[in-house]
C-alpha positions in Angstrom: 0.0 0.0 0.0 3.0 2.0 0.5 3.7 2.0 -3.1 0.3 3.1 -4.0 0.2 5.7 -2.3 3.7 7.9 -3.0 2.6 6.3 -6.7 -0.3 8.7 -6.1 1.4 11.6 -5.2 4.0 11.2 -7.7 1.2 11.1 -10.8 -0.9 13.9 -9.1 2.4 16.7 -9.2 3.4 15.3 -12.2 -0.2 16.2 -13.9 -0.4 19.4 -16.2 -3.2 21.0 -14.3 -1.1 21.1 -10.9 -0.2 24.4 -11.8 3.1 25.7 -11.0 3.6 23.4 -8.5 6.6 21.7 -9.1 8.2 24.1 -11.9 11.1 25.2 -9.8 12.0 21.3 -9.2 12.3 20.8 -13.1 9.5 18.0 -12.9 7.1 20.2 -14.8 8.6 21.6 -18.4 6.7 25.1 -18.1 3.3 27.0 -16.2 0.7 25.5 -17.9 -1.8 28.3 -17.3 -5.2 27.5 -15.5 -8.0 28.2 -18.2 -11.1 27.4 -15.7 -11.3 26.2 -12.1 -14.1 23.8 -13.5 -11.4 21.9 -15.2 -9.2 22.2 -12.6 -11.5 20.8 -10.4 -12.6 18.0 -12.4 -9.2 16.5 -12.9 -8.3 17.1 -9.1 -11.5 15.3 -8.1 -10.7 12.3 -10.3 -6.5 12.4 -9.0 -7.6 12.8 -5.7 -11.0 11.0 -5.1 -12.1 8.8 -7.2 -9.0 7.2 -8.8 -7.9 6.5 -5.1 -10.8 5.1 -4.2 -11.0 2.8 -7.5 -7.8 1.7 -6.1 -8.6 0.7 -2.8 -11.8 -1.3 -3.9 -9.9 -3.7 -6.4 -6.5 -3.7 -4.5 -6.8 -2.4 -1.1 -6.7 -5.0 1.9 -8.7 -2.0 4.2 -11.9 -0.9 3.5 -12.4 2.6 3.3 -13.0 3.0 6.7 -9.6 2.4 7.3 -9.0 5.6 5.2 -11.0 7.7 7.0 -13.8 7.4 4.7 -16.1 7.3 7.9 -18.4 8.9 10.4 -15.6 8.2 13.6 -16.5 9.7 16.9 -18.5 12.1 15.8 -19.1 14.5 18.9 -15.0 14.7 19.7 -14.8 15.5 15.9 -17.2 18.1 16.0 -15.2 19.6 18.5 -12.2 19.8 17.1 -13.3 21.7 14.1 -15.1 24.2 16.0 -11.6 24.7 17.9 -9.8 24.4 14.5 -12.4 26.8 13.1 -12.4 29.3 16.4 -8.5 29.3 16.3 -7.7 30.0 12.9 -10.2 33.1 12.8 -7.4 36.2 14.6 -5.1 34.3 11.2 -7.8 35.2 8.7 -8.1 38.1 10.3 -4.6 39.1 10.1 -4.1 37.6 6.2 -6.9 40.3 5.5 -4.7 43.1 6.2 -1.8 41.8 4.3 -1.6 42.8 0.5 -0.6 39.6 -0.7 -3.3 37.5 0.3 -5.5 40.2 -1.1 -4.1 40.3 -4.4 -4.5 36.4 -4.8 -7.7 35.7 -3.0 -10.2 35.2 -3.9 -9.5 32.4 -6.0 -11.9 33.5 -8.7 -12.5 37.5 -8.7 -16.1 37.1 -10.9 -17.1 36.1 -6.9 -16.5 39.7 -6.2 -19.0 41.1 -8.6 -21.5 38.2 -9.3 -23.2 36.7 -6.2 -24.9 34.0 -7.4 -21.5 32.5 -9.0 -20.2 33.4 -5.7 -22.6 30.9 -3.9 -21.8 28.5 -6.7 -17.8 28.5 -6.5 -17.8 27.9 -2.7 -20.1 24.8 -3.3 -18.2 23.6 -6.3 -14.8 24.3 -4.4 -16.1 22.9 -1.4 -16.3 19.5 -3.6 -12.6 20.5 -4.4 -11.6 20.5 -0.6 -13.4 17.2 -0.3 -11.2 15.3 -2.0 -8.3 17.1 -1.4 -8.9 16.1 2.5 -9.7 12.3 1.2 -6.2 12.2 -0.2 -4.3 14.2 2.5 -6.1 13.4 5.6 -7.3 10.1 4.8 -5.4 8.7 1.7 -2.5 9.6 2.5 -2.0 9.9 6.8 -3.8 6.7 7.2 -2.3 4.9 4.4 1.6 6.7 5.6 0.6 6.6 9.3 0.4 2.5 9.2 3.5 2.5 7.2 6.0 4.8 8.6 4.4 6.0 11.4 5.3 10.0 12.5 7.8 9.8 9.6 4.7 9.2 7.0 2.6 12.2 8.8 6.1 14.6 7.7 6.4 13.6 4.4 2.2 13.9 3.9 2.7 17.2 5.3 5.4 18.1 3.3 3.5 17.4 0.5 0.8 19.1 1.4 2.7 22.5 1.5 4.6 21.7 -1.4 0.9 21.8 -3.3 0.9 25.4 -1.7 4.0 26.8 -3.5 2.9 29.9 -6.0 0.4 31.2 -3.5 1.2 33.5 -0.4 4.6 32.6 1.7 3.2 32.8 4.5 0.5 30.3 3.9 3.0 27.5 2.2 4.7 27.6 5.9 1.5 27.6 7.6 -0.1 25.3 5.8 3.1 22.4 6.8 2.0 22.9 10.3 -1.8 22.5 9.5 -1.3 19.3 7.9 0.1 18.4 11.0 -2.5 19.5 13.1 -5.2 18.2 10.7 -3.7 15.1 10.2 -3.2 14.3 14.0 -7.0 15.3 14.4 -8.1 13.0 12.1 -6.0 9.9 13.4 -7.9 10.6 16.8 -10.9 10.6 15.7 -10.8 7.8 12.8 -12.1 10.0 10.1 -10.8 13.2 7.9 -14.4 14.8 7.4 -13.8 17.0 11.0 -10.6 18.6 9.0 -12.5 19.1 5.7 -15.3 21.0 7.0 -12.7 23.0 8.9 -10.8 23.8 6.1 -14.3 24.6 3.7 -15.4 26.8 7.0 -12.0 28.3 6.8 -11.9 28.8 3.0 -15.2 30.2 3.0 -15.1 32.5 5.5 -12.2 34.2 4.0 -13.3 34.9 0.8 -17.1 36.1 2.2 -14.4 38.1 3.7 -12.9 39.8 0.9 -16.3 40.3 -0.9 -17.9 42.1 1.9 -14.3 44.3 1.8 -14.4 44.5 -1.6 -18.0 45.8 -1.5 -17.2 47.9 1.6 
């Protein structure tokens, strides 16, 4: 299972619409520019959801369960994302007053001026964060956790802010530590869905954010 999984995080940098990501390693030729984050999404869904899962049903040894795919203890999970949630609002708040995160959030700027598209991204992108938190928190720090143990949380983690690189410093250092956090939550409570509907809570409060500035 080992080999499935860095196999997975090998072919997901390695594909075209992983944009930027690993240009300054060489492993990408040049910046193939995003043309819609419709596509983008589509193709990350299938890297990071659905082609994992396929996986796991025809050669897996676990259920999904075992991936985090699961309810867990629901009330201590609960409560972790509210303090998740409750501790990363004085950040957002802080990122708002810096010029870089306003330059490159929100991800899609027709959110500023249209807000029924606005409604629609976060929904769409909430999909997104889904199966980004599948592969991270469940994919990957269950499937790494039972493998290397501590070691396999770093190197998901790693990953994980590697993906960040093109957007704000700041965040690509941050985010290292909130795989950590996240991925430590989700071991303790059997089950990734506490850290995705932290980071969709934390996502979308940010850019509502930077509309209701914008509009201010």
């Amino acid at each position: 299972m080992g080999t499935l999984v860095v196999g997975f995080l090998f072919a997901y940098y390695a594909q075209p619409y992983t944009v930027d990501s690993l240009r300054w390693l060489g492993v990408q030729g040049h910046a193939t520019r995003l043309r819609d984050y419709n596509e983008y999404i589509l193709v990350s869904s299938v890297a990071l959801l659905w082609l994992p899962i396929l996986v796991l049903a025809l050669l897996g040894k676990r259920d999904l369960a075992h991936y985090g795919l699961t309810r867990g203890e629901v009330k201590r999970g609960l409560l972790y994302a509210l303090g998740m949630y409750a501790a990363m609002l004085p950040l957002l708040y802080f990122a708002l007053q810096r010029p870089e995160f306003r330059a490159y959030y929100p991800l899609d700027k027709r959110t500023l001026t249209d807000p029924a598209y606005a409604v629609y991204f976060q929904l769409v992108y909430g999909y997104y964060l889904f199966c980004w938190e599948f592969f991270f928190r469940g994919f990957l720090t269950f499937g790494l956790y039972r493998w290397l143990g501590w070691w396999g949380i770093g190197l998901q983690a790693a990953a994980f802010a590697l993906l960040h690189y093109g957007k704000p410093t700041l965040e690509v250092i941050g985010s290292f530590f909130a795989a950590l956090v996240l991925s430590w939550v989700a071991l303790r409570v059997k089950s990734f869905l506490p850290c995705f509907w932290t980071h969709w809570a934390v996502h979308t409060t940010f850019e509502v954010a930077l509309i209701l500035q914008h509009h201010g």
